[in-house]
mmCIF file of the N, C-alpha and C atoms, coordinates in Angstrom:
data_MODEL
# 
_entry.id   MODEL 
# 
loop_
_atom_site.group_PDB 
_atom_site.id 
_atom_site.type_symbol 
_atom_site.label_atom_id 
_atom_site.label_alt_id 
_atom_site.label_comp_id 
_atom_site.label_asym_id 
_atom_site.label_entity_id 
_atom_site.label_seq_id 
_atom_site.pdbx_PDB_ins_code 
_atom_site.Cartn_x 
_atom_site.Cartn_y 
_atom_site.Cartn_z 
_atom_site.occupancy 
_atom_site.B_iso_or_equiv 
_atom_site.pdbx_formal_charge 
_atom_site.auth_seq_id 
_atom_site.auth_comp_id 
_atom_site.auth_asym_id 
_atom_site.auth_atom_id 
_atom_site.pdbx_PDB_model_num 
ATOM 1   N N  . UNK A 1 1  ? 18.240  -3.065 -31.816 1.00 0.00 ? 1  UNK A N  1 
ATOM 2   C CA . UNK A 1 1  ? 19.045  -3.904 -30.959 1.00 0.00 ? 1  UNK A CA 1 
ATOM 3   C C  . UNK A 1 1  ? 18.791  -3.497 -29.505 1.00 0.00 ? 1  UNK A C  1 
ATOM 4   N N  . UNK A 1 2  ? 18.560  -4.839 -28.517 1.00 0.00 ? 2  UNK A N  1 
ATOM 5   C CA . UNK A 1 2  ? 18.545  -4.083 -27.088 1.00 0.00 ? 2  UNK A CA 1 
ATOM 6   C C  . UNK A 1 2  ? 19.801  -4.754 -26.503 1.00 0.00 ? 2  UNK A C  1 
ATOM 7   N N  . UNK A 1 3  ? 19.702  -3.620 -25.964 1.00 0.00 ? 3  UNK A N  1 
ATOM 8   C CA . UNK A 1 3  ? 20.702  -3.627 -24.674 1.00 0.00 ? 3  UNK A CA 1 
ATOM 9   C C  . UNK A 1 3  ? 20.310  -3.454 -23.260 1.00 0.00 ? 3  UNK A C  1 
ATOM 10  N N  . UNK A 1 4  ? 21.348  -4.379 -22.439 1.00 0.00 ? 4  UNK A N  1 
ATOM 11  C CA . UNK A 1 4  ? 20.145  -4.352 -20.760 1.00 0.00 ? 4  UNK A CA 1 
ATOM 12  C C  . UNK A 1 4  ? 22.033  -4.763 -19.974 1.00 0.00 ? 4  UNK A C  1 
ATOM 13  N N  . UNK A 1 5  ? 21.964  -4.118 -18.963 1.00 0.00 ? 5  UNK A N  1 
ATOM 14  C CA . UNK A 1 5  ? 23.175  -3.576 -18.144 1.00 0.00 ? 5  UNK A CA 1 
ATOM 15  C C  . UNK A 1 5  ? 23.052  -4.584 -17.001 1.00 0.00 ? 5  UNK A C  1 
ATOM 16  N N  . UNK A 1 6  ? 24.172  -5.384 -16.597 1.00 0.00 ? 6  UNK A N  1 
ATOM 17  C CA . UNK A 1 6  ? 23.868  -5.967 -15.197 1.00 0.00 ? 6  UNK A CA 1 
ATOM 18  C C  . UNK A 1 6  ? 24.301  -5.480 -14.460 1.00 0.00 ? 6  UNK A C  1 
ATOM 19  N N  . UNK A 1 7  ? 24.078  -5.517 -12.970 1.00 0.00 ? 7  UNK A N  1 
ATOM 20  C CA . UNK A 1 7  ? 24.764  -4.397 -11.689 1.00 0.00 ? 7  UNK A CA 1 
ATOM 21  C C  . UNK A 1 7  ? 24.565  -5.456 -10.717 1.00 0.00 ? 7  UNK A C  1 
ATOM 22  N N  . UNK A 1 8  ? 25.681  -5.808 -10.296 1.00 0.00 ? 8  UNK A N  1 
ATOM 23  C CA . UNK A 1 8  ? 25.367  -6.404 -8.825  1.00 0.00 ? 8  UNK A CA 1 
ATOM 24  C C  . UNK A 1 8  ? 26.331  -5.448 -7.844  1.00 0.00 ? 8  UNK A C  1 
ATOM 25  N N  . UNK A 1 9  ? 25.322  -5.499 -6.503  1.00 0.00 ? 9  UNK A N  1 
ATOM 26  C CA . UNK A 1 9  ? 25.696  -4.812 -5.333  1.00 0.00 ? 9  UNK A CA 1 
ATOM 27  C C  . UNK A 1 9  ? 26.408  -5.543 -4.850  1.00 0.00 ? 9  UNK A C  1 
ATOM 28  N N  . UNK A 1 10 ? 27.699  -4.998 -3.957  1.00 0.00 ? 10 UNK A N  1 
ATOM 29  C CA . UNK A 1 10 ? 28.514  -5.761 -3.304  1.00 0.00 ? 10 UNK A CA 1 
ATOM 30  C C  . UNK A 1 10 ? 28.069  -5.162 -1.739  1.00 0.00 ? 10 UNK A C  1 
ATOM 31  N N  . UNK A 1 11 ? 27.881  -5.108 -0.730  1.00 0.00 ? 11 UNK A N  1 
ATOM 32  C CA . UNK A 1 11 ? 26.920  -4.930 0.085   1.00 0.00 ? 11 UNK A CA 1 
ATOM 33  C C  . UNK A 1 11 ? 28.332  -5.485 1.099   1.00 0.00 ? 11 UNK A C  1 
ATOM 34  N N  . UNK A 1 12 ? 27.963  -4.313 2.108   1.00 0.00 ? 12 UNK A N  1 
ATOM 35  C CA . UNK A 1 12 ? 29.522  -4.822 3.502   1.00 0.00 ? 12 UNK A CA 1 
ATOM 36  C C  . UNK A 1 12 ? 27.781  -5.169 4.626   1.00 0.00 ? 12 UNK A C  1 
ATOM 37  N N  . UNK A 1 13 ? 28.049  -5.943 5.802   1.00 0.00 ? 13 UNK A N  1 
ATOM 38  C CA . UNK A 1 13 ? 27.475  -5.861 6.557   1.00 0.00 ? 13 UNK A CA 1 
ATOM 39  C C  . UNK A 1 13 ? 26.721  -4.985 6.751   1.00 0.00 ? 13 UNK A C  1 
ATOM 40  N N  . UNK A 1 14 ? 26.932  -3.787 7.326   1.00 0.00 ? 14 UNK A N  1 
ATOM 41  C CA . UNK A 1 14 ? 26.161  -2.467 7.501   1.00 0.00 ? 14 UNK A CA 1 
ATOM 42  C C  . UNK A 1 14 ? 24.994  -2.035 6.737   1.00 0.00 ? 14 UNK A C  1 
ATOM 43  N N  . UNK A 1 15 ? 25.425  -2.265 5.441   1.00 0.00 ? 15 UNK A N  1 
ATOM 44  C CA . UNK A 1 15 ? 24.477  -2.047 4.139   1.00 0.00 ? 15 UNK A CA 1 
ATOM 45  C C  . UNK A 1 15 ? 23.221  -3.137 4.016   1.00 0.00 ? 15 UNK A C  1 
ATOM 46  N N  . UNK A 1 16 ? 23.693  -4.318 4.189   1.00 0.00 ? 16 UNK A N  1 
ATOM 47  C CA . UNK A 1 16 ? 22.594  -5.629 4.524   1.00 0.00 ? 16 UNK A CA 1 
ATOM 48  C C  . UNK A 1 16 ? 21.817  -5.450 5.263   1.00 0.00 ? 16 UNK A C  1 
ATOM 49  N N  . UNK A 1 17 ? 22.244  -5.015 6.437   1.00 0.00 ? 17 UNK A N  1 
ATOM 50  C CA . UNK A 1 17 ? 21.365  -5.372 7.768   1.00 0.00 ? 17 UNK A CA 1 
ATOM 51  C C  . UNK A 1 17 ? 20.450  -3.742 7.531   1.00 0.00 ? 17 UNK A C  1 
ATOM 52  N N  . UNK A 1 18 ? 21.126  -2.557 7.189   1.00 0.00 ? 18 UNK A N  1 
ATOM 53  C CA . UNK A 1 18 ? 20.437  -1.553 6.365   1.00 0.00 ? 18 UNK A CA 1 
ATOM 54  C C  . UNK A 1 18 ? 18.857  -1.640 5.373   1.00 0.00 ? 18 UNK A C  1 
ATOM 55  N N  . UNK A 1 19 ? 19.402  -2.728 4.363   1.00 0.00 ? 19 UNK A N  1 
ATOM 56  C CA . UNK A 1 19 ? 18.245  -3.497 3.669   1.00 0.00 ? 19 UNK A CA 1 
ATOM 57  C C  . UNK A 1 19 ? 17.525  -4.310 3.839   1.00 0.00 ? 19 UNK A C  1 
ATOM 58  N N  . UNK A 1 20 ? 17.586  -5.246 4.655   1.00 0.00 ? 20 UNK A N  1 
ATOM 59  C CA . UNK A 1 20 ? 17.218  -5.983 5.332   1.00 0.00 ? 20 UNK A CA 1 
ATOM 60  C C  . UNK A 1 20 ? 15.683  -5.248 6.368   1.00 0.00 ? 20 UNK A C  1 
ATOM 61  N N  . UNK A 1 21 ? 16.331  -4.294 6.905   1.00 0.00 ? 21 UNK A N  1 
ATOM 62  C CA . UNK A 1 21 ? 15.444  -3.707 7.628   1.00 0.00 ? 21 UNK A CA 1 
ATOM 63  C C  . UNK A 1 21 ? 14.555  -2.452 6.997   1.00 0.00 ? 21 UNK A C  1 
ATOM 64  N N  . UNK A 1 22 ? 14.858  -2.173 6.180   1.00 0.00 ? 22 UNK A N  1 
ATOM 65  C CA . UNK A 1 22 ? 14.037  -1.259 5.054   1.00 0.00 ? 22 UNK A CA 1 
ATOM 66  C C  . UNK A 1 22 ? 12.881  -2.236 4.714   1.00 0.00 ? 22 UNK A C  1 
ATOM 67  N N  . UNK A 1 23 ? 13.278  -3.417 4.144   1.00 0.00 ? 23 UNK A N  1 
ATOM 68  C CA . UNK A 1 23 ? 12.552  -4.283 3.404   1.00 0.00 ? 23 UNK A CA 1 
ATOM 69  C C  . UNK A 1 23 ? 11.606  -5.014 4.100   1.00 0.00 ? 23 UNK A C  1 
ATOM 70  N N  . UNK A 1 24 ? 12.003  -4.948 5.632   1.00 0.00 ? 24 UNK A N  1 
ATOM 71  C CA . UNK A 1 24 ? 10.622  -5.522 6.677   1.00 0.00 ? 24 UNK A CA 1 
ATOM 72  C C  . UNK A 1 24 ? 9.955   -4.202 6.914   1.00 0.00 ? 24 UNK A C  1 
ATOM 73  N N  . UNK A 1 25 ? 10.369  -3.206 7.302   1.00 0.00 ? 25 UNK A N  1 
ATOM 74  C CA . UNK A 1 25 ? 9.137   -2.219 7.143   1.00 0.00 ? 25 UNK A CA 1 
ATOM 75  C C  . UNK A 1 25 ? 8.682   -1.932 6.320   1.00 0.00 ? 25 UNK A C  1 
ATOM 76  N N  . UNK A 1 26 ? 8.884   -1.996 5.044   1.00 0.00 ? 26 UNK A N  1 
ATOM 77  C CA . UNK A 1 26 ? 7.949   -1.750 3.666   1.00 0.00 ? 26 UNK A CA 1 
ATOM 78  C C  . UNK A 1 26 ? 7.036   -2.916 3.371   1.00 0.00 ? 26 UNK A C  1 
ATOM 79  N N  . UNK A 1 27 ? 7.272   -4.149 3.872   1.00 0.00 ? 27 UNK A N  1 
ATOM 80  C CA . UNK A 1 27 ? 6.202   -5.282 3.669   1.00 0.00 ? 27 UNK A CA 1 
ATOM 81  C C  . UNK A 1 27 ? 5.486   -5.169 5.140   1.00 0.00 ? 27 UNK A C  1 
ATOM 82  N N  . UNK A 1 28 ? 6.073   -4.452 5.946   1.00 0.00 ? 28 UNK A N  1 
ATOM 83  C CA . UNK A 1 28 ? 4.994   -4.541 7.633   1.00 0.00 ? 28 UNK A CA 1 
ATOM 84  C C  . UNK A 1 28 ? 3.718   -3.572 7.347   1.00 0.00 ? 28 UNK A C  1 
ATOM 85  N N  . UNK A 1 29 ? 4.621   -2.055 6.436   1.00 0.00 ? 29 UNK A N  1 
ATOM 86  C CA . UNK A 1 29 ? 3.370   -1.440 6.145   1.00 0.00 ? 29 UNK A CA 1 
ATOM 87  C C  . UNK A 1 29 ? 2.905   -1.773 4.901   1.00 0.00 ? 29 UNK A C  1 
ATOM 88  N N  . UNK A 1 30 ? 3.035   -2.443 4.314   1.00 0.00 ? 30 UNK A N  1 
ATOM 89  C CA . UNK A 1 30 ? 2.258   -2.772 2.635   1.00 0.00 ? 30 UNK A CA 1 
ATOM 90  C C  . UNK A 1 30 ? 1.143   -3.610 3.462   1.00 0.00 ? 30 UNK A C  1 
ATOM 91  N N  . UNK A 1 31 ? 1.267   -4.743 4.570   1.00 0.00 ? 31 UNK A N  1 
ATOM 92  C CA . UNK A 1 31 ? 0.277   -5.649 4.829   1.00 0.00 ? 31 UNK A CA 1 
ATOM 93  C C  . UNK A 1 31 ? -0.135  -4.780 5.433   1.00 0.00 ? 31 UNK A C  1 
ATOM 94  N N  . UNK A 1 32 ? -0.130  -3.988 6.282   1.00 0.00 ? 32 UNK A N  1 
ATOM 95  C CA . UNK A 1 32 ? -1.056  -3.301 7.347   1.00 0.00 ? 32 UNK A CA 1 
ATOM 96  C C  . UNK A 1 32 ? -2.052  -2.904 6.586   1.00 0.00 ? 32 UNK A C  1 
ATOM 97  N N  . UNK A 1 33 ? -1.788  -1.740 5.383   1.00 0.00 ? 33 UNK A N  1 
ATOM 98  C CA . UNK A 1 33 ? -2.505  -1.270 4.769   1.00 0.00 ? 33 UNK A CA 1 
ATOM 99  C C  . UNK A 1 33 ? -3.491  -1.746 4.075   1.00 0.00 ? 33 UNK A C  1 
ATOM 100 N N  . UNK A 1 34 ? -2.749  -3.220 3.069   1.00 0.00 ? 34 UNK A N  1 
ATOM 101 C CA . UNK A 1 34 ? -3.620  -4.247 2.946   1.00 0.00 ? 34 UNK A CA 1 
ATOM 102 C C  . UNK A 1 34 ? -4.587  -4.294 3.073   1.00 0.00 ? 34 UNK A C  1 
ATOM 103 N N  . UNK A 1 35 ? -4.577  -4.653 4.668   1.00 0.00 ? 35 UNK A N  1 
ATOM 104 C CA . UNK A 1 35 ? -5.334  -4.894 5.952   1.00 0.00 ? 35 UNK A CA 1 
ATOM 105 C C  . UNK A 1 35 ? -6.618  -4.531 5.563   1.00 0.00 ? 35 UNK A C  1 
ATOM 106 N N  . UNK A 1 36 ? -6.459  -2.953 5.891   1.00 0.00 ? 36 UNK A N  1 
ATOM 107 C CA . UNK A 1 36 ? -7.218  -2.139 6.060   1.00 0.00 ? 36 UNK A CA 1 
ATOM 108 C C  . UNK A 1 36 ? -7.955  -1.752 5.054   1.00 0.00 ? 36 UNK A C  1 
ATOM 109 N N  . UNK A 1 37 ? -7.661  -1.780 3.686   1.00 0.00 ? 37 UNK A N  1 
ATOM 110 C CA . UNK A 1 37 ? -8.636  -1.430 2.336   1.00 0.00 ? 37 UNK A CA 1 
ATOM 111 C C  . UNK A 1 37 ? -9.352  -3.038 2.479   1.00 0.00 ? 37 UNK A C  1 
ATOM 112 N N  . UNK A 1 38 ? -8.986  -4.198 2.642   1.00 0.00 ? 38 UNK A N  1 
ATOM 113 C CA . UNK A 1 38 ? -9.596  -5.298 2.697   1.00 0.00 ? 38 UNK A CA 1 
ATOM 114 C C  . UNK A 1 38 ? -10.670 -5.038 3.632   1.00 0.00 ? 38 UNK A C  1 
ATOM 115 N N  . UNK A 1 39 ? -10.229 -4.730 4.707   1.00 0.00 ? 39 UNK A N  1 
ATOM 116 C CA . UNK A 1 39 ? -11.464 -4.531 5.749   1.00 0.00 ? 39 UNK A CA 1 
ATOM 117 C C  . UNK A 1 39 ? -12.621 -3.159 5.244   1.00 0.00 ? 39 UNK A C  1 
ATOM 118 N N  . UNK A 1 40 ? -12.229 -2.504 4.493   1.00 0.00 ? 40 UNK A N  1 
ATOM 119 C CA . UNK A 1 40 ? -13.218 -1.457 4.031   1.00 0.00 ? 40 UNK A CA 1 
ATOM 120 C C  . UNK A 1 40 ? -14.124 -2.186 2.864   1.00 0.00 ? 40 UNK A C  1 
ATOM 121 N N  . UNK A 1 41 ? -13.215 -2.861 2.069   1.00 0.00 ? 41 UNK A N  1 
ATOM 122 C CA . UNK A 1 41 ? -14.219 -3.753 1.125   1.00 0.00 ? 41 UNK A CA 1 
ATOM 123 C C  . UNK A 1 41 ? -15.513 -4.428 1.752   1.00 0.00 ? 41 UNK A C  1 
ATOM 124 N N  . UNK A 1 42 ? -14.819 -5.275 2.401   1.00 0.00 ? 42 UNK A N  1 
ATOM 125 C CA . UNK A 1 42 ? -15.725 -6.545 3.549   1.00 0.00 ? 42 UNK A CA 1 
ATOM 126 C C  . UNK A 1 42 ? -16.929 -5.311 3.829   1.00 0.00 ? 42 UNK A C  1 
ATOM 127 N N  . UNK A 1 43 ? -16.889 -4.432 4.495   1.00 0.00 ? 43 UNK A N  1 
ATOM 128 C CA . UNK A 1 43 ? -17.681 -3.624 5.385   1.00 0.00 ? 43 UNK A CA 1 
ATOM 129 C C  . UNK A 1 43 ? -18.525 -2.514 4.318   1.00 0.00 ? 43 UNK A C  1 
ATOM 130 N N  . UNK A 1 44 ? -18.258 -2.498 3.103   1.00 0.00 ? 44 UNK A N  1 
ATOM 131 C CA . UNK A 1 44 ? -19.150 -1.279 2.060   1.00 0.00 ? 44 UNK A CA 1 
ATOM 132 C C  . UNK A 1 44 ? -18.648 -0.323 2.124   1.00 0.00 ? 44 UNK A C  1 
ATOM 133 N N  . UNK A 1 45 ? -17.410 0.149  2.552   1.00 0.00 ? 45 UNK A N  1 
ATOM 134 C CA . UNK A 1 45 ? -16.506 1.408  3.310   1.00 0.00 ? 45 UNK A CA 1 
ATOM 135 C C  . UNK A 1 45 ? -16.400 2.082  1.770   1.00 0.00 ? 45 UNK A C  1 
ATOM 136 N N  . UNK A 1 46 ? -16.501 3.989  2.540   1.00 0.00 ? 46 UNK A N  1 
ATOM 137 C CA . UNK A 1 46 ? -15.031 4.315  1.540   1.00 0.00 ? 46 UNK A CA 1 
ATOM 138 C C  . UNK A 1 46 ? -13.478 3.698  1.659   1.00 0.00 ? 46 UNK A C  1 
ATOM 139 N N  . UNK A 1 47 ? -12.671 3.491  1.042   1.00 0.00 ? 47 UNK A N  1 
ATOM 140 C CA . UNK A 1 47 ? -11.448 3.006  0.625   1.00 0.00 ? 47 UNK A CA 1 
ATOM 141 C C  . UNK A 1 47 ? -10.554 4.327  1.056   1.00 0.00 ? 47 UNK A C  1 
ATOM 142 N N  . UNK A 1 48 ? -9.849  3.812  1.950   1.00 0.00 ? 48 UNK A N  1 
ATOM 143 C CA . UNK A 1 48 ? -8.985  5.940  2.429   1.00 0.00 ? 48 UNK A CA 1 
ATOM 144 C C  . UNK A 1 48 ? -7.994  5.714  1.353   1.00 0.00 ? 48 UNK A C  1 
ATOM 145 N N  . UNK A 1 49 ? -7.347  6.732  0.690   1.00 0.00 ? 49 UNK A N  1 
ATOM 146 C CA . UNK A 1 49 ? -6.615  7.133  0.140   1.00 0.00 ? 49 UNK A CA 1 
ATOM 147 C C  . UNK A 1 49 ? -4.787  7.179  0.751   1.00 0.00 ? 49 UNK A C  1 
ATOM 148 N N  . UNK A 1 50 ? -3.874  6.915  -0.055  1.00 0.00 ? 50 UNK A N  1 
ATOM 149 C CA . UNK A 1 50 ? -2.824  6.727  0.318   1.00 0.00 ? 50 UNK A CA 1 
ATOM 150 C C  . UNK A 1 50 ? -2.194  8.145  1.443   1.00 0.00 ? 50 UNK A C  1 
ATOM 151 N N  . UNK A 1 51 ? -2.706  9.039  1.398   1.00 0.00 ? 51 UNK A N  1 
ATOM 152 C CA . UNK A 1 51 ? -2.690  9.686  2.505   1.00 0.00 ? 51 UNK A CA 1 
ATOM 153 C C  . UNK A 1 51 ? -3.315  9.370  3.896   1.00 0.00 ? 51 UNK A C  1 
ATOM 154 N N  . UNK A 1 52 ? -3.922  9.171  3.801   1.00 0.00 ? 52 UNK A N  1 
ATOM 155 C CA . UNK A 1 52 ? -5.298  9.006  4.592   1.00 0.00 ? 52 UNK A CA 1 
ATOM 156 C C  . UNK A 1 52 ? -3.995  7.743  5.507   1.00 0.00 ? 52 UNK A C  1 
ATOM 157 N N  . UNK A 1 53 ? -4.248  6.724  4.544   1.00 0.00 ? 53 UNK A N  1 
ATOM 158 C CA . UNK A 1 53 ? -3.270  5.426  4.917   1.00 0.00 ? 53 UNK A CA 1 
ATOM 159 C C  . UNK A 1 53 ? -1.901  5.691  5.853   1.00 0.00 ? 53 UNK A C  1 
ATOM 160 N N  . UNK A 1 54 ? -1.165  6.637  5.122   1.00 0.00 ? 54 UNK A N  1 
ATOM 161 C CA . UNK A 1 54 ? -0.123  7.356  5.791   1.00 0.00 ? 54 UNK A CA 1 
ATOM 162 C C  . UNK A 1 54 ? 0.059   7.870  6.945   1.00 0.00 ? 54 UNK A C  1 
ATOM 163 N N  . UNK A 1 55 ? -0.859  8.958  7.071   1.00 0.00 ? 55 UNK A N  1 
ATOM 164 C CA . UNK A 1 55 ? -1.342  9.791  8.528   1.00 0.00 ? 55 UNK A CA 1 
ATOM 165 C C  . UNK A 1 55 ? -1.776  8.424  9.734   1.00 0.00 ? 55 UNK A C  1 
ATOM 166 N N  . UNK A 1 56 ? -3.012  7.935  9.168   1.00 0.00 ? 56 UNK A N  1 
ATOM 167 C CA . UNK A 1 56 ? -2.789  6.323  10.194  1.00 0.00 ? 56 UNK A CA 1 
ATOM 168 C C  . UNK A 1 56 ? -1.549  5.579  10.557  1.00 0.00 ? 56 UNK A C  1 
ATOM 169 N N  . UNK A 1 57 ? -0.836  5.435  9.498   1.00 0.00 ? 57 UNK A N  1 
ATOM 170 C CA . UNK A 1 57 ? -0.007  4.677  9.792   1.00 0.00 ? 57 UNK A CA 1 
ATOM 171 C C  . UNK A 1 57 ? 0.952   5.031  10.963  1.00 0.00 ? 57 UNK A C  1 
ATOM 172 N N  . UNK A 1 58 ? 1.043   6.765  10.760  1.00 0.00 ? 58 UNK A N  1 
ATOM 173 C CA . UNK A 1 58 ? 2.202   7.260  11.498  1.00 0.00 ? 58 UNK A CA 1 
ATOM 174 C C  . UNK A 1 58 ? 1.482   7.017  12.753  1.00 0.00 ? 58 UNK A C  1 
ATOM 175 N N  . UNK A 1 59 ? 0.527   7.553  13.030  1.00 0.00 ? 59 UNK A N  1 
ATOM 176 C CA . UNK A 1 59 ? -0.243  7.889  14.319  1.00 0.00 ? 59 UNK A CA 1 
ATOM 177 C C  . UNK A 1 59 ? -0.493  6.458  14.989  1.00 0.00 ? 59 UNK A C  1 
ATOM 178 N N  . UNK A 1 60 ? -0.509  5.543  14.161  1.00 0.00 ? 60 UNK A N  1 
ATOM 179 C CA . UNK A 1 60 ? -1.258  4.175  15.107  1.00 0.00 ? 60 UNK A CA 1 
ATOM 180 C C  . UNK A 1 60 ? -0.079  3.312  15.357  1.00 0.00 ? 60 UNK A C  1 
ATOM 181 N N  . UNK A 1 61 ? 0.461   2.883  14.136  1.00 0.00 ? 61 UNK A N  1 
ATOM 182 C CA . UNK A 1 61 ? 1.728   1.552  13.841  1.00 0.00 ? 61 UNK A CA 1 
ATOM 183 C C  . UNK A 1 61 ? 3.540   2.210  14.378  1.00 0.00 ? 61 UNK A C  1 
ATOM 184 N N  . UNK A 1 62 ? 3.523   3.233  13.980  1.00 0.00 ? 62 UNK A N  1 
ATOM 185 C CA . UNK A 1 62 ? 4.493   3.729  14.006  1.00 0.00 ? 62 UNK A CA 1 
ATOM 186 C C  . UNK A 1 62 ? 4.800   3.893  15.678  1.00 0.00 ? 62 UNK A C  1 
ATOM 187 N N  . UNK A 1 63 ? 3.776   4.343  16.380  1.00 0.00 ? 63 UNK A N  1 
ATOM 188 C CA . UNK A 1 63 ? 3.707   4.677  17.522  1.00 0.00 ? 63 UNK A CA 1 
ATOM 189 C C  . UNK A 1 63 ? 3.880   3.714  18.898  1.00 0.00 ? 63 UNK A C  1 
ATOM 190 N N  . UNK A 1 64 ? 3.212   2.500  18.111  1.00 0.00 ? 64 UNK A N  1 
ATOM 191 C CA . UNK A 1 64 ? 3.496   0.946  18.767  1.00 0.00 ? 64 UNK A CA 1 
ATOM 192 C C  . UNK A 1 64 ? 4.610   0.396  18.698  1.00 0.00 ? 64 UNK A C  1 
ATOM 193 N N  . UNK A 1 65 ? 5.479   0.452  17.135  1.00 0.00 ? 65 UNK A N  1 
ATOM 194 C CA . UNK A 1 65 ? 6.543   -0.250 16.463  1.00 0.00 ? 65 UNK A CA 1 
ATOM 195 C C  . UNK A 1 65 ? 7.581   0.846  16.696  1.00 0.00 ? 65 UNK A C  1 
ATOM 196 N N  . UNK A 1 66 ? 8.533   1.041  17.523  1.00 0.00 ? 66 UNK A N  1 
ATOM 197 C CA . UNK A 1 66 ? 9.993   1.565  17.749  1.00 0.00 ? 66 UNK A CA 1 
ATOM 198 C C  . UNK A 1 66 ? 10.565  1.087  16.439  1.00 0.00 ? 66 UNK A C  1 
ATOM 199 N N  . UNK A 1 67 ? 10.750  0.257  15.979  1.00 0.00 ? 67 UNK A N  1 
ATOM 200 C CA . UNK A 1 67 ? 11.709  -0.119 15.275  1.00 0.00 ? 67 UNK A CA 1 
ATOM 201 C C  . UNK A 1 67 ? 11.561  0.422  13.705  1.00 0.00 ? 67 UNK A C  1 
ATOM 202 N N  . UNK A 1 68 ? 10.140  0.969  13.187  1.00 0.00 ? 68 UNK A N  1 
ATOM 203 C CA . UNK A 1 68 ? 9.348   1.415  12.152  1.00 0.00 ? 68 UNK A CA 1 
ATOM 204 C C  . UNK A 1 68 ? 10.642  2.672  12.512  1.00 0.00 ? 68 UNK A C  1 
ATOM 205 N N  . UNK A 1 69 ? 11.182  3.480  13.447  1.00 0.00 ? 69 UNK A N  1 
ATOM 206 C CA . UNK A 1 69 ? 11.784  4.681  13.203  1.00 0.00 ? 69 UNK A CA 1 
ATOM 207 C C  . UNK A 1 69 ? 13.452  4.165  12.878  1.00 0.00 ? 69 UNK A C  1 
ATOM 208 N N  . UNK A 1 70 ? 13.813  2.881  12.337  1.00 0.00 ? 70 UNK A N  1 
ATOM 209 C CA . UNK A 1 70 ? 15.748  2.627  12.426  1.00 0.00 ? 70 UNK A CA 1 
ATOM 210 C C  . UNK A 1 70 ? 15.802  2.720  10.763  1.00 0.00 ? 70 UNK A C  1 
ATOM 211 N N  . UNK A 1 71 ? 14.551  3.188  10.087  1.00 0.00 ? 71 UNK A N  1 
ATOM 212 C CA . UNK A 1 71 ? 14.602  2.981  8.188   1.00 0.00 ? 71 UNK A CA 1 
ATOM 213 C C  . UNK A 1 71 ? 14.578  5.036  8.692   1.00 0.00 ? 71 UNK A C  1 
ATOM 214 N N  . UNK A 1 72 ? 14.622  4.912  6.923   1.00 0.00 ? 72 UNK A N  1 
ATOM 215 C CA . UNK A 1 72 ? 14.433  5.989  6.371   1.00 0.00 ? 72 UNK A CA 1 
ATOM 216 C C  . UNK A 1 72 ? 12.727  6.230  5.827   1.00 0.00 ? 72 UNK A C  1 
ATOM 217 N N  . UNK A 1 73 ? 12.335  7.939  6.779   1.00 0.00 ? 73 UNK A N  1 
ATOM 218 C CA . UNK A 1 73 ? 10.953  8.173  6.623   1.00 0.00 ? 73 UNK A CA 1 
ATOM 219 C C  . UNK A 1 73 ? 10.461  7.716  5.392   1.00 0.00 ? 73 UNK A C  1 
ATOM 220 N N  . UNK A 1 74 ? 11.106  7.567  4.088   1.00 0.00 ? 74 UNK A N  1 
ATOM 221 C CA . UNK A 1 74 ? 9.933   7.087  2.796   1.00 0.00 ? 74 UNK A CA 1 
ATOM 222 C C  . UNK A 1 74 ? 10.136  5.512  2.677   1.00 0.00 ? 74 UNK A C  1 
ATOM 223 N N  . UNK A 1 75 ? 10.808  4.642  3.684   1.00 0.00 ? 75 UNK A N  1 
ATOM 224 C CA . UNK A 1 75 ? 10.712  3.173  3.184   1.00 0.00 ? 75 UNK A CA 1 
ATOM 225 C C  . UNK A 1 75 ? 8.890   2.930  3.343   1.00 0.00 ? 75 UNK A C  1 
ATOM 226 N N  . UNK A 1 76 ? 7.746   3.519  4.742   1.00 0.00 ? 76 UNK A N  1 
ATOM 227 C CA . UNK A 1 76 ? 6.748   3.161  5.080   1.00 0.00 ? 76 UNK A CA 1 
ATOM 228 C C  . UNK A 1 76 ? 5.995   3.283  3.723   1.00 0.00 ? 76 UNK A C  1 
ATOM 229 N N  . UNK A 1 77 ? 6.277   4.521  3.184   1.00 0.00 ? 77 UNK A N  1 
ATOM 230 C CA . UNK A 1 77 ? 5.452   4.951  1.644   1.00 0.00 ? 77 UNK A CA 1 
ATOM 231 C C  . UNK A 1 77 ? 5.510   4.656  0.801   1.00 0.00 ? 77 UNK A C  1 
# 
């Protein structure tokens, strides 16, 4: 027999606009990264590794984008 649990969040303002903004920096850096293994394909590249990806990210995107610092450091990862 299965069993499967429903949960809904009841979410005050604070918490929304919280998620809300988690959820645009995790799709700002999912496309960036994207980006960038696409462009290594196109070109015959090695493919950098999710570190590799990371360390860029902080150093290049992060550095441009103020707003990449109002989440919590593991939403980018």
């Amino acid at each position: 027999m299965l069993l499967s649990f429903k949960t809904q969040l009841i979410l005050n303002n604070k918490q929304v606009t919280a998620f809300t903004k988690a959820s645009r920096v995790a799709r700002h850096a999912y496309n960036w990264a994207n980006a960038i293994i696409q462009k290594c394909w196109d070109e015959k590249q090695k493919v950098p590794s999710a570190i590799d990806l990371h360390k860029r990210l902080v150093a290049e995107v992060k550095a441009a984008n103020q707003w990449c610092y109002e989440t919590n450091k593991n939403v980018p990862q």
